[in-house]
C-alpha angles and dihedrals in degrees: 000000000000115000112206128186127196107202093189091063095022092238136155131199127190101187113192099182152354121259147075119329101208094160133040122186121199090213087172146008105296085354115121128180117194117214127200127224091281094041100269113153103246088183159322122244122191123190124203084029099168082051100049096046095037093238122150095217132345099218084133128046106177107203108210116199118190121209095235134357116260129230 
């Protein structure tokens, strides 16, 4: 996965793959998800991202991984 922000449009992008967009969804307002050719989900754009998450600013963005999923 690789997460980008774009502080001059206030956008944020949570790619998930490589590959050919061939659908994108509006789900909500300035929410985008963007769908493969067998339905997999490429990435989700958001746009006003400080705005949507209520964030100030979005210089940092901390990744946390967990060892193994919990139930």
């Amino acid at each position: 996965m690789k997460i980008s922000y774009d502080p001059n449009y206030d956008v944020i992008y949570l790619k998930f793959r490589d590959g050919n967009i061939v659908d994108t969804v509006e789900v909500e307002a300035n929410i985008m998800i963007d769908y493969g050719p067998q339905g997999e989900i490429m990435g989700i754009e958001i746009i006003d991202a400080s705005t949507l998450t209520k964030a100030n600013h979005l210089h940092e963005i901390v990744i946390k991984i967990q060892d193994k999923a919990e139930a």
